[in-house]
N, C-alpha and C positions, 0 to 999 in steps of 0.2 A: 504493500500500500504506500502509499506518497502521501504525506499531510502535511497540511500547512498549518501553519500555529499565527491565534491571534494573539499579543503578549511575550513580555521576554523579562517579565518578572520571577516570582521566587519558584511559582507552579509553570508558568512558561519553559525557565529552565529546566526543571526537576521531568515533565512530558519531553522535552531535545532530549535527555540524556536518556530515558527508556526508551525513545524510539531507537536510536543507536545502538542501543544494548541489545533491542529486539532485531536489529537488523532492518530494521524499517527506512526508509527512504521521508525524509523531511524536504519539504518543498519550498513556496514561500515564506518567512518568518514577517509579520507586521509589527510594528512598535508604534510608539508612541512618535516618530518620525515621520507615520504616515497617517498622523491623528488629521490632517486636513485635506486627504484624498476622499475624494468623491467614490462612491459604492462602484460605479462603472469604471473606474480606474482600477479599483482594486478588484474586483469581478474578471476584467482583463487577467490579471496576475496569476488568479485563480483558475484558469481553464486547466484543465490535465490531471487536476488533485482527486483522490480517492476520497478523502473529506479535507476536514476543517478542524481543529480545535482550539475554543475559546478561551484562554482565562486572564481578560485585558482588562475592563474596566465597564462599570454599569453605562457610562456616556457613552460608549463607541460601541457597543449592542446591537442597536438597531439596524445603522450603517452596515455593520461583521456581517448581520442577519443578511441583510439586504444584497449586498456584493456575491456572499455563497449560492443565495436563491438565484440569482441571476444567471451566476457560473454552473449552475446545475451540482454545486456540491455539497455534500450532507456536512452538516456542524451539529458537534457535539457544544454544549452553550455552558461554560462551567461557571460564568459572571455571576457575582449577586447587585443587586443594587440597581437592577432596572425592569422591574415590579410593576411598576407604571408602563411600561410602554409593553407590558407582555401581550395585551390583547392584539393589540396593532403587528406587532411582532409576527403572532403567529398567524394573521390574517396573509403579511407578505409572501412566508413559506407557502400556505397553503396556494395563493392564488397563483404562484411559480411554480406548482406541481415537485415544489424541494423539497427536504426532509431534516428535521432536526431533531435533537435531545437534551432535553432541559435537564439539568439538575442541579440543585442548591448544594448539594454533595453528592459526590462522586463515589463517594467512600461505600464498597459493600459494606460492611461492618455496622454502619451510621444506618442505611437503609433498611435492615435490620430489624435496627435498632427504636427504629418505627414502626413495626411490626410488633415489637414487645411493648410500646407505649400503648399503642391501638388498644391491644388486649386486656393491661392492666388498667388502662382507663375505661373498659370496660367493664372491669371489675368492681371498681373505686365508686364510679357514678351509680351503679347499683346498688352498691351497700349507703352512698350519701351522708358518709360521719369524718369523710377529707377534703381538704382543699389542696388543690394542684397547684405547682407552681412549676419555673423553670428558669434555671439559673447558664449562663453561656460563658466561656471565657478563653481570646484570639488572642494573636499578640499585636502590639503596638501599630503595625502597621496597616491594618484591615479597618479597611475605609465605611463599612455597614454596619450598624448596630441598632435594634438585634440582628442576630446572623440571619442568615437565609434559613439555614438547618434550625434555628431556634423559631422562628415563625412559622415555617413549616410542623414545627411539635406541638407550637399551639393551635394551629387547624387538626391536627388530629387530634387532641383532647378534644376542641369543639365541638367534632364532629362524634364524640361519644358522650355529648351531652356536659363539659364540663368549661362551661364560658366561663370568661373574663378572665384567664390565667396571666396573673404578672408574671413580667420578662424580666431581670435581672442581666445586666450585659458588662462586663471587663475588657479593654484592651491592656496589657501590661508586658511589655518584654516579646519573649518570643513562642510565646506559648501555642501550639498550632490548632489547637480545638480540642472543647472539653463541652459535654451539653452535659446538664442535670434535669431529669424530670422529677419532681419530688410528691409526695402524698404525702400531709401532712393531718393529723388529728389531735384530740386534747392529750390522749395516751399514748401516740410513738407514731412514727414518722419510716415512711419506705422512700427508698433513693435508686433511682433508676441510673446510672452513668453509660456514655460513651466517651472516650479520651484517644483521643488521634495522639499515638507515638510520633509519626513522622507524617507528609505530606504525600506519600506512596500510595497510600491505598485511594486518594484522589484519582492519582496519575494514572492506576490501574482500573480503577471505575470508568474514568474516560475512555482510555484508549479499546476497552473492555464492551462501551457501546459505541465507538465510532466503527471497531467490525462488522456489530448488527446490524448497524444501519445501511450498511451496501445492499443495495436493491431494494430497498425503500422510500416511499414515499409519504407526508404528515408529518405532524407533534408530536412528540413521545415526551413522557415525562423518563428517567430511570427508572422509577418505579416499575415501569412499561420494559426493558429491557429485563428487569429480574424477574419481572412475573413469566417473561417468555421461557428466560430460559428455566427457572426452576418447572413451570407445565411441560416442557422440553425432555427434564431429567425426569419426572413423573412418570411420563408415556414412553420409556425406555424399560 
């Protein structure tokens, strides 16, 4: 595969150096040096690529979007911080017949790890004697707070009936991600964690569904990628 990378920061790097590892062929790279190219300039650049992967900045999103749909190339979207323009976003792929995948995290582990909130939160709102909470903590340089993956946990408690859940958010040092979902009551308290060691198993998430998405067309969330392939390993 050939892929082009939006980004040439910490995860930008850390995607260059797996793909090398993997043998993989990198094509374009975009920075911040071509924060003022037009989508059809860089759409240009883009023809030949097997995909795309994103991890630049919530402002240059749309544009990345835009440039891939045009070039016919699938992007994986690993941005957070552009929440706002996701309806628009994914009106462009669709009406370009392109294909993308969204996810606030990458990380199997993380995705999971929403999987076990889902349930316990179903648990919780059932019995009706806790309150939910959810505490997040990145390092210093992550520009979105709360995280993506922290807002995304509060749509899942939501969605089992446990609204209003305060967000607690840290930037400090170089801390790569830590989510807490916590259940709280007058007699004791359950602590749900996920804790990112390093910034790999993003990298691995990614690269993981820019495969799947060859011969694909549509939205995907990751979520959409793990549920294929676990039905996948099911019906084996």
């Amino acid at each position: 595969m050939r892929i082009a990378l939006f980004g040439r920061g910490r995860m930008g790097r850390l995607v260059e150096a797996r793909l090398l590892d993997e043998g993989m062929s990198i094509g374009e790279v975009f920075t911040s040096d071509d924060a003022d190219r037009a989508s059809q300039k860089l759409a240009e650049r883009l023809e030949g690529h097997d995909a795309a992967i994103d991890f630049s900045v919530g402002s240059a999103v749309p544009r990345n979007v835009a440039a891939c749909a045009a070039a016919g190339v699938p992007i994986v979207e690993g941005t957070t911080g552009w929440g706002e323009h996701e309806q628009d976003v994914r009106a462009v792929v669709e009406r370009a017949g392109g294909a993308m995948v969204i996810g606030e995290n990458f990380s199997v582990g993380a995705n999971l790890f929403y999987r076990l909130v889902s349930r316990a939160a179903e648990l919780f709102a059932a019995i009706d004697l806790y309150d939910a909470f959810i505490e997040e903590a990145h390092h210093a340089g992550k520009r979105d707070a709360p995280s993506g993956t922290a807002l995304r946990l509060r749509e899942v408690l939501e969605t089992r009936h446990l609204p209003e859940v305060p967000v607690a958010s840290t930037r400090a040092g170089h801390i790569p991600g830590t989510h807490r979902v916590g259940f709280d009551s007058e007699a004791d308290q359950i602590l749900l964690t996920h804790t990112a060691r390093t910034r790999m198993g993003f990298v691995s998430g990614a690269l993981l569904a820019a495969r799947w998405l060859r011969g694909k067309t549509g939205v995907y969330t990751f979520a959409d990628v793990l549920n294929a392939m676990l039905e996948e390993r099911t019906a084996r």
